[in-house]
PDB file of N, CA, C and O in Angstrom, chain B, residues numbered from 101:
ATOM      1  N   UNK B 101       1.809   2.356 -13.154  1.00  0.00           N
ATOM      2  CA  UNK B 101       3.064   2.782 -12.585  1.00  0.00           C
ATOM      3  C   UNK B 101       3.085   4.311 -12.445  1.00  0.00           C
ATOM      4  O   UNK B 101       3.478   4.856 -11.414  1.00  0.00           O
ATOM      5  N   UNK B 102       2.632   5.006 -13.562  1.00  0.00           N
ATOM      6  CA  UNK B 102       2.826   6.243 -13.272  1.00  0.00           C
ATOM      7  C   UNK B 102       1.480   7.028 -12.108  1.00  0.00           C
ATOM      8  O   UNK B 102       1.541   8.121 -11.545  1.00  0.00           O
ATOM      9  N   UNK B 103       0.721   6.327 -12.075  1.00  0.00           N
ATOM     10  CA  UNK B 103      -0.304   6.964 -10.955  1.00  0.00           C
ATOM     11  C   UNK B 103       0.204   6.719  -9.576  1.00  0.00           C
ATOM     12  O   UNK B 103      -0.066   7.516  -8.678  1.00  0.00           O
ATOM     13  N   UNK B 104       1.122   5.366  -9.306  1.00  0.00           N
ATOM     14  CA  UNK B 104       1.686   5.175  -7.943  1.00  0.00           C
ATOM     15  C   UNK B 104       3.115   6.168  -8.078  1.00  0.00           C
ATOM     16  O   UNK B 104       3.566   6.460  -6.971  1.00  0.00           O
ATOM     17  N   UNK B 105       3.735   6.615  -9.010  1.00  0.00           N
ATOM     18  CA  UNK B 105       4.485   7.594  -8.782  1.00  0.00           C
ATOM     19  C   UNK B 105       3.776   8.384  -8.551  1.00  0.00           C
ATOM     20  O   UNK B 105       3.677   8.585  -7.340  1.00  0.00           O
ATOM     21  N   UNK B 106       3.117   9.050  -9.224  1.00  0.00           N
ATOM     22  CA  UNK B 106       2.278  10.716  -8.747  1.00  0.00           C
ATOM     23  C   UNK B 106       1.404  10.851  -7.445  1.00  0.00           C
ATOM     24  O   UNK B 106       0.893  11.864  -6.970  1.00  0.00           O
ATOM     25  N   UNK B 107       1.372   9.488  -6.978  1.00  0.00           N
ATOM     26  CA  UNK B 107       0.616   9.056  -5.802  1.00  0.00           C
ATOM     27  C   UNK B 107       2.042   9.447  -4.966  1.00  0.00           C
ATOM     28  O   UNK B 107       1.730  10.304  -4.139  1.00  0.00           O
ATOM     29  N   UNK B 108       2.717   9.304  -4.923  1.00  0.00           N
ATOM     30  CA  UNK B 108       3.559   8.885  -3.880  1.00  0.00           C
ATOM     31  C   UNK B 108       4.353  10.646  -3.876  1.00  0.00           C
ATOM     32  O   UNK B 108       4.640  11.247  -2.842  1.00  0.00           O
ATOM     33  N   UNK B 109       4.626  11.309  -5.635  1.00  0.00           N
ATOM     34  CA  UNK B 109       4.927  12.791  -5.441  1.00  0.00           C
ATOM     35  C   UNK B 109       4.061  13.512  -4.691  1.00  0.00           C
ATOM     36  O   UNK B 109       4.553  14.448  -4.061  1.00  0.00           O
ATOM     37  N   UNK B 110       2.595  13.268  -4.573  1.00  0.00           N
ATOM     38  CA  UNK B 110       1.706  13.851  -4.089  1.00  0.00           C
ATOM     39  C   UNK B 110       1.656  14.198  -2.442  1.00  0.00           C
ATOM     40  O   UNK B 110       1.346  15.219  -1.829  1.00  0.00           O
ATOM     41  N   UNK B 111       2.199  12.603  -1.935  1.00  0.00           N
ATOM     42  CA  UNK B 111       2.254  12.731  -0.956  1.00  0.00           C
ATOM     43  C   UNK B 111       3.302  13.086  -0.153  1.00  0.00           C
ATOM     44  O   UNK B 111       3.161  12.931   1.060  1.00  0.00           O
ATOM     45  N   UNK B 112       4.809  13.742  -0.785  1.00  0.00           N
ATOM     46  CA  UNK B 112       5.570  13.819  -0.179  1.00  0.00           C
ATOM     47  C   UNK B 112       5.259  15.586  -0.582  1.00  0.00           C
ATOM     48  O   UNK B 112       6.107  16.320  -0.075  1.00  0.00           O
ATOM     49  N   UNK B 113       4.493  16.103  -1.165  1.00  0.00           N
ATOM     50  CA  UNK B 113       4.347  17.702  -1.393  1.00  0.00           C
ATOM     51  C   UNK B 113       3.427  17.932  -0.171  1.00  0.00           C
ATOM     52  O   UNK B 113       3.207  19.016   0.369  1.00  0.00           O
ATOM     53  N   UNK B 114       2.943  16.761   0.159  1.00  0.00           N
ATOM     54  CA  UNK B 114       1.869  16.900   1.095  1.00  0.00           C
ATOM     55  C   UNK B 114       2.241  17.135   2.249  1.00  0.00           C
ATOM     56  O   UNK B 114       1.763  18.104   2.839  1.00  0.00           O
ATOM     57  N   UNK B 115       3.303  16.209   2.933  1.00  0.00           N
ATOM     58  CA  UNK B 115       4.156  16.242   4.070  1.00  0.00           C
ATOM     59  C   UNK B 115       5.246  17.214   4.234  1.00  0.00           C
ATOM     60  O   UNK B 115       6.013  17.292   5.193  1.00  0.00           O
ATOM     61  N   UNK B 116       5.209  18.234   2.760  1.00  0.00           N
ATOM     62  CA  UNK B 116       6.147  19.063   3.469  1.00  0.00           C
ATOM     63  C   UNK B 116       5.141  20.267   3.160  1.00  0.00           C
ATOM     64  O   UNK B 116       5.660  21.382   3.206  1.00  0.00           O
ATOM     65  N   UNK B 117       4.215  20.228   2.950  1.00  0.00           N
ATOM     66  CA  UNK B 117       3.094  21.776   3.157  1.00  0.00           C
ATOM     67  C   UNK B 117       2.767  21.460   4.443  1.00  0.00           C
ATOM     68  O   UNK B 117       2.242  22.368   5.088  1.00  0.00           O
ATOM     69  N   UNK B 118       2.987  20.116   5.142  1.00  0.00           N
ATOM     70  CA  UNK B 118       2.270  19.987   6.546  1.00  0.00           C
ATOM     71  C   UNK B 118       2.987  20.145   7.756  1.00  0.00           C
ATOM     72  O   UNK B 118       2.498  20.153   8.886  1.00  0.00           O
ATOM     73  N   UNK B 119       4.372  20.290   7.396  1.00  0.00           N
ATOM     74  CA  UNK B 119       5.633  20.511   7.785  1.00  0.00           C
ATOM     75  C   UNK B 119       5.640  21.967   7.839  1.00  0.00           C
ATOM     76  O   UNK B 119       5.811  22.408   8.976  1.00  0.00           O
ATOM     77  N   UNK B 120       5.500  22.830   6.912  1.00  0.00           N
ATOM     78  CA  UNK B 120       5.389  24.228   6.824  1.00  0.00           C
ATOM     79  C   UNK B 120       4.264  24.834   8.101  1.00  0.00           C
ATOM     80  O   UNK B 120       4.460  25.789   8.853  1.00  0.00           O
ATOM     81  N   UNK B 121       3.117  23.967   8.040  1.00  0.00           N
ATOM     82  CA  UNK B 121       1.784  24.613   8.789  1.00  0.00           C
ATOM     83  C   UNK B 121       2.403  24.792   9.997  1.00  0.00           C
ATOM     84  O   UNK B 121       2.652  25.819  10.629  1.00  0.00           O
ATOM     85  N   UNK B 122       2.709  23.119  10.322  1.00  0.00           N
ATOM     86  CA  UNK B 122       3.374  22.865  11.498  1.00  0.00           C
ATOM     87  C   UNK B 122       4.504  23.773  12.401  1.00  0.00           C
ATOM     88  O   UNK B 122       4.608  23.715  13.626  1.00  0.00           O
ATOM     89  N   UNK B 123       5.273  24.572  11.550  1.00  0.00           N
ATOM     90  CA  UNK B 123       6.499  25.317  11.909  1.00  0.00           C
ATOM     91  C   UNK B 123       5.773  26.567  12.043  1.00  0.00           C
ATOM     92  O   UNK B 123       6.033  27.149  13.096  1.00  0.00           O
ATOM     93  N   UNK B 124       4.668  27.342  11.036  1.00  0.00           N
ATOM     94  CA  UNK B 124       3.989  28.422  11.564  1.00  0.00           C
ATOM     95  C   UNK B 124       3.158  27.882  12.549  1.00  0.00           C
ATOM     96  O   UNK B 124       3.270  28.981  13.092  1.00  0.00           O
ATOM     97  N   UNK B 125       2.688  27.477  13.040  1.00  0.00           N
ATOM     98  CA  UNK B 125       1.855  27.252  14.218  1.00  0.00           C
ATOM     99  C   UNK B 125       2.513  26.716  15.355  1.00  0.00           C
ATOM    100  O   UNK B 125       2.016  27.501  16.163  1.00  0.00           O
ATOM    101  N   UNK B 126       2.869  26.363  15.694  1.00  0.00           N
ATOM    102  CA  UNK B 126       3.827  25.426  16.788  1.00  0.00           C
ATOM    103  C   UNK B 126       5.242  26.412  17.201  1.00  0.00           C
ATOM    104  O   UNK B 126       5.805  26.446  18.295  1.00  0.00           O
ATOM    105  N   UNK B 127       5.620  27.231  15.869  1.00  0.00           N
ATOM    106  CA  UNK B 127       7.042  28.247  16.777  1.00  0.00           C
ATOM    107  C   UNK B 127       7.942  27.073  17.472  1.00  0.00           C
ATOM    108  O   UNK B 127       8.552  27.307  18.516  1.00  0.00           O
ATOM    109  N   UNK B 128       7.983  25.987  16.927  1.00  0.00           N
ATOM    110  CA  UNK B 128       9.212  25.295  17.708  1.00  0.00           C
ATOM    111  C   UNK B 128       9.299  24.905  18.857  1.00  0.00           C
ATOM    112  O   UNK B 128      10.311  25.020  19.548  1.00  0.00           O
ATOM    113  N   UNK B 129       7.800  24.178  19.350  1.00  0.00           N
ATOM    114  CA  UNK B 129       7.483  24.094  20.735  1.00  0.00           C
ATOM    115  C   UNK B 129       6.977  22.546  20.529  1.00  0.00           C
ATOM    116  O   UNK B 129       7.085  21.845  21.535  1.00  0.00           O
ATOM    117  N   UNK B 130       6.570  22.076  19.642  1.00  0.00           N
ATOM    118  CA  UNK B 130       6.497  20.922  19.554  1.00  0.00           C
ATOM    119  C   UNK B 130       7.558  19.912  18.049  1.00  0.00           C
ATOM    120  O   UNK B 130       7.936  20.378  16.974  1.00  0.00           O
ATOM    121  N   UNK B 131       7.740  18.537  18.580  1.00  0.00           N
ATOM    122  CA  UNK B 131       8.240  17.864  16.906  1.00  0.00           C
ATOM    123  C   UNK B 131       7.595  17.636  15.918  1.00  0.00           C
ATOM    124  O   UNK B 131       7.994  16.904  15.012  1.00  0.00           O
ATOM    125  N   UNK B 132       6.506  18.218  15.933  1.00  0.00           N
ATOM    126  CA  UNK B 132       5.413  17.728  14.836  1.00  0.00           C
ATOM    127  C   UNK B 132       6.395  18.194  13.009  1.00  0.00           C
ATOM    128  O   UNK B 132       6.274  17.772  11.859  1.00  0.00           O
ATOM    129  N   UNK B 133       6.987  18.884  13.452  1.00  0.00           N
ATOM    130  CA  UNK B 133       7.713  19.805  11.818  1.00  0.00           C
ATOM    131  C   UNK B 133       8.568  18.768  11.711  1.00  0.00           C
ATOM    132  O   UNK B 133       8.686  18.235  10.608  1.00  0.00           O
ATOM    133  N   UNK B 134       9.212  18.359  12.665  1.00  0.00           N
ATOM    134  CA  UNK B 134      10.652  17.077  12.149  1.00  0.00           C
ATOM    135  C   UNK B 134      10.130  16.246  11.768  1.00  0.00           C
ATOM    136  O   UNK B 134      10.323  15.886  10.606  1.00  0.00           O
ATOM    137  N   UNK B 135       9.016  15.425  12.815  1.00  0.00           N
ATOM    138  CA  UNK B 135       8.186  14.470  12.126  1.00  0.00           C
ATOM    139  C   UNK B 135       7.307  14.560  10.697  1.00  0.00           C
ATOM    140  O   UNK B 135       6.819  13.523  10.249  1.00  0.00           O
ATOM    141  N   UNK B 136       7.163  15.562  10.149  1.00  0.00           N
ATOM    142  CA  UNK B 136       6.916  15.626   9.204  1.00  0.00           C
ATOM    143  C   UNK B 136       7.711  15.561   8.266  1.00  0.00           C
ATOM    144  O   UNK B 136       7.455  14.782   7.348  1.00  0.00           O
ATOM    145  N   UNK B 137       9.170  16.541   8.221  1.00  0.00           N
ATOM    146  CA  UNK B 137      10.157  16.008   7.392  1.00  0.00           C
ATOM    147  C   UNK B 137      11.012  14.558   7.245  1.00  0.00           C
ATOM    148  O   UNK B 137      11.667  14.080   6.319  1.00  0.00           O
ATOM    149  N   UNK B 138      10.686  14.087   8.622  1.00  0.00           N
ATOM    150  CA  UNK B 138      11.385  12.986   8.754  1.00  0.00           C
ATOM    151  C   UNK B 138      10.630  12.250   7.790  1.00  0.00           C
ATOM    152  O   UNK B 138      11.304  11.838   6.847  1.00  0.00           O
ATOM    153  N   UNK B 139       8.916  11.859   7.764  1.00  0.00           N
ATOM    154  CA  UNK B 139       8.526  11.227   6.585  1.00  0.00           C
ATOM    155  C   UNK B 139       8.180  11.734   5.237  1.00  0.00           C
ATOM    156  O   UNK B 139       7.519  11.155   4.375  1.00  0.00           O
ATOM    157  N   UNK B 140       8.759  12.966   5.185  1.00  0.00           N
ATOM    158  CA  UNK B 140       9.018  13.497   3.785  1.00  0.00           C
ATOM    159  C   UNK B 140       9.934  12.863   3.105  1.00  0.00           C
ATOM    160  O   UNK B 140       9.631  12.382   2.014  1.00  0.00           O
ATOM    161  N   UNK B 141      11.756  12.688   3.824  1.00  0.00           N
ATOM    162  CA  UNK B 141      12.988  12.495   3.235  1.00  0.00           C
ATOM    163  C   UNK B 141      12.405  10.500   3.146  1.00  0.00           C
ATOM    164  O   UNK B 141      12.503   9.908   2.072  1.00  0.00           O
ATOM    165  N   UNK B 142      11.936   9.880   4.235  1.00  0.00           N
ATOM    166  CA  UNK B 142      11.676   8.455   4.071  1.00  0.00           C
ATOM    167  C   UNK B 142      10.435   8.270   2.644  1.00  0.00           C
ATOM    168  O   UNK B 142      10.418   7.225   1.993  1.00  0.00           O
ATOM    169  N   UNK B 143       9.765   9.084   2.427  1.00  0.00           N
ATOM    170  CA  UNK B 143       8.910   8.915   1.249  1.00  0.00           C
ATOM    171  C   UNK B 143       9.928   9.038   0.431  1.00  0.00           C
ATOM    172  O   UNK B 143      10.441   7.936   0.238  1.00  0.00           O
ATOM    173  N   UNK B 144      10.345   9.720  -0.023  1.00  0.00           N
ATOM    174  CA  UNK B 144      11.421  10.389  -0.835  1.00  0.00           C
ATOM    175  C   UNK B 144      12.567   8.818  -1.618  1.00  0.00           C
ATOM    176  O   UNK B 144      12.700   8.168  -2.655  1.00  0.00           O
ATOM    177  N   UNK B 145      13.145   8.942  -0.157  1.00  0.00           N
ATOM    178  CA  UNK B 145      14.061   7.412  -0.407  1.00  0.00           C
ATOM    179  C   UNK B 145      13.470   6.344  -0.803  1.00  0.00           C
ATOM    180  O   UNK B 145      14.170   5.581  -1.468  1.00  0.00           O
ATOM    181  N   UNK B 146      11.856   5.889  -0.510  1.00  0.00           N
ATOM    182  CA  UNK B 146      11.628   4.454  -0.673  1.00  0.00           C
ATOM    183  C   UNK B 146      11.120   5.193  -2.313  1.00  0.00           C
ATOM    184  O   UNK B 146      11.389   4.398  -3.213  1.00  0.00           O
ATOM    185  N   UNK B 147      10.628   6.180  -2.709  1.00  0.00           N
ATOM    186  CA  UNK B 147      10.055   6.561  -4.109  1.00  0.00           C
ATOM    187  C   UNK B 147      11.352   6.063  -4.688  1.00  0.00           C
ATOM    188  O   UNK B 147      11.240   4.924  -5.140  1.00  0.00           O
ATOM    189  N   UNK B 148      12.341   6.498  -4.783  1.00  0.00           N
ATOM    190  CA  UNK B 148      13.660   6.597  -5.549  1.00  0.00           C
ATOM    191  C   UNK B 148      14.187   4.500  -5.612  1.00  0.00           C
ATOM    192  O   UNK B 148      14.541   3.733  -6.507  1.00  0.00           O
ATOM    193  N   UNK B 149      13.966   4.396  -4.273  1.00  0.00           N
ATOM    194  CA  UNK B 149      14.379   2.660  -4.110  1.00  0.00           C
ATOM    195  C   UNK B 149      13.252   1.973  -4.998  1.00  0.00           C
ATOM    196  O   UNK B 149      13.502   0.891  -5.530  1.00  0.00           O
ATOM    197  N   UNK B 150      12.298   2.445  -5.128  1.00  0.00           N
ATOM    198  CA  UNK B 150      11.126   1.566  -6.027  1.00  0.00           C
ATOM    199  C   UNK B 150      11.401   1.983  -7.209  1.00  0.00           C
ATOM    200  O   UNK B 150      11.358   1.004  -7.955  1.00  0.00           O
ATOM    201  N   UNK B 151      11.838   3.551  -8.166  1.00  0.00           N
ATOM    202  CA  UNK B 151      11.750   3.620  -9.170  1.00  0.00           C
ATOM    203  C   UNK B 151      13.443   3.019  -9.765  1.00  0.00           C
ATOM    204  O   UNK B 151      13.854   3.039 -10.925  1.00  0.00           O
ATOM    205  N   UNK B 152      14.080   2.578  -8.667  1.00  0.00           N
ATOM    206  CA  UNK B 152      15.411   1.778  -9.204  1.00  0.00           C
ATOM    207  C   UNK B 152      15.002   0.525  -9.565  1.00  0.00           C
ATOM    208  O   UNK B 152      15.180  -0.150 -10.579  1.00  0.00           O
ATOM    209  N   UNK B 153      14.078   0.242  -7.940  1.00  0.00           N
ATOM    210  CA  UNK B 153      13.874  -1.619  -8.487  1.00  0.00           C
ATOM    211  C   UNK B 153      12.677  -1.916  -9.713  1.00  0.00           C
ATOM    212  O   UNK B 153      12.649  -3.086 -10.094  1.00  0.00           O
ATOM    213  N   UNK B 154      11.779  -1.057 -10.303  1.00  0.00           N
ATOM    214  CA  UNK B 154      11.143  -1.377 -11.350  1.00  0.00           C
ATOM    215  C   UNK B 154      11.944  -0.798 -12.286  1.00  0.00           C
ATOM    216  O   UNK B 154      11.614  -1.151 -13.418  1.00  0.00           O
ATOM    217  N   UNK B 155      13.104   0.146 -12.253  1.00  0.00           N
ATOM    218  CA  UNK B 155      14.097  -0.095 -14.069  1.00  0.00           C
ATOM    219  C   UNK B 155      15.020  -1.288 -13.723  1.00  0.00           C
ATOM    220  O   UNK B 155      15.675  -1.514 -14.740  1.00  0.00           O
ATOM    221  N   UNK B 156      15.333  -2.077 -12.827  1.00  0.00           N
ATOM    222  CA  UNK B 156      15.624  -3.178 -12.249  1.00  0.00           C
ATOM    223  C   UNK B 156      14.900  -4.605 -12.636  1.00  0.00           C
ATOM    224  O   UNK B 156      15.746  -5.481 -12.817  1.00  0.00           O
ATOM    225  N   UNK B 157      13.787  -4.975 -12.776  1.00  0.00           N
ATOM    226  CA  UNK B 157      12.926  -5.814 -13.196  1.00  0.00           C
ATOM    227  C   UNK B 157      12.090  -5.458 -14.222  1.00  0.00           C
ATOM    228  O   UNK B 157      10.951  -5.908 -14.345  1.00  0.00           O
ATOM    229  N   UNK B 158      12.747  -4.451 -15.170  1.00  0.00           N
ATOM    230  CA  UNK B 158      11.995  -4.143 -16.306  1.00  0.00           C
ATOM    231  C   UNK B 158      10.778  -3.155 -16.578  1.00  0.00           C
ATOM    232  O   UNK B 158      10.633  -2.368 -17.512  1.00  0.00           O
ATOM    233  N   UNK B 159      10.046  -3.387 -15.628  1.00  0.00           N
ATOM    234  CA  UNK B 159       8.711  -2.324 -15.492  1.00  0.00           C
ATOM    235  C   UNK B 159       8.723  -1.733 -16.047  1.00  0.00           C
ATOM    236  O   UNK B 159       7.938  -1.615 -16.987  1.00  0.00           O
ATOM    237  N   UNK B 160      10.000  -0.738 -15.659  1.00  0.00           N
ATOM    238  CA  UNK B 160       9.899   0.649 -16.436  1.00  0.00           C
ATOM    239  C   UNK B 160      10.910   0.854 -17.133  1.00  0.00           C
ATOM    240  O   UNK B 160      11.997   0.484 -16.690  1.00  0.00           O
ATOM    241  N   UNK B 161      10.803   1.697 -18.804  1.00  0.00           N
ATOM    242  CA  UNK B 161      12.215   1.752 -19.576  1.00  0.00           C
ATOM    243  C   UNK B 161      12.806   3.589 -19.376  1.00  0.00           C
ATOM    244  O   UNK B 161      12.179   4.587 -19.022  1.00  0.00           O
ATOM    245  N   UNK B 162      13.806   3.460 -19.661  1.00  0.00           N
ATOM    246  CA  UNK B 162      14.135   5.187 -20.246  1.00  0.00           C
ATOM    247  C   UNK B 162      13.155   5.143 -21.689  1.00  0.00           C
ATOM    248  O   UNK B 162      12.701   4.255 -22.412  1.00  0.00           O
ATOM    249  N   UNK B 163      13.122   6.600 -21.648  1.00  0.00           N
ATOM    250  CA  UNK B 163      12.008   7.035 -22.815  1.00  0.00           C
ATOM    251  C   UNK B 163      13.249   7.602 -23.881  1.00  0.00           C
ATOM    252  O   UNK B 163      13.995   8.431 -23.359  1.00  0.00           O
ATOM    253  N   UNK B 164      13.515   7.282 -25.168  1.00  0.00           N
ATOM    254  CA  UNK B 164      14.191   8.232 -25.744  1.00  0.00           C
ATOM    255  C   UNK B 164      13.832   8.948 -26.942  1.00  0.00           C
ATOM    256  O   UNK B 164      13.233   8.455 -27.898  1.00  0.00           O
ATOM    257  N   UNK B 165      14.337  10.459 -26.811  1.00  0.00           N
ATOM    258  CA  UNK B 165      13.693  11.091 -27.975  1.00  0.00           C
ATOM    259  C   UNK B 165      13.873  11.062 -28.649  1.00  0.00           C
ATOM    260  O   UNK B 165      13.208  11.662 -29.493  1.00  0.00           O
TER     261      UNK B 165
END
């Protein structure tokens, strides 16, 4: 569980450094930067919808100190 989280943080740090390139290079002449944020915020949401539905079916607990 925790490698498909860090899998999935990984890849949304990924899509927005590619988002960044995209906006220096392009100057706002192409959508490549939206499209990149656009599947930044959708990574984002389904990460958050999966780490509800596995404290949802148990998977995963709160940790307490």
């Amino acid at each position: 569980m925790k490698i498909f989280i860090a899998l999935a943080f990984l890849g949304i740090l990924a899509s927005l450094g590619s988002a960044l390139v995209f906006l220096m290079r392009d100057k706002g002449q192409t959508n490549r930067t939206v499209n990149a944020l656009t599947l930044r915020v959708g990574l984002s949401i389904a990460l958050l919808a999966f780490i509800w539905f596995s404290y949802w079916m148990g998977w995963i607990e709160p940790r307490a100190y």
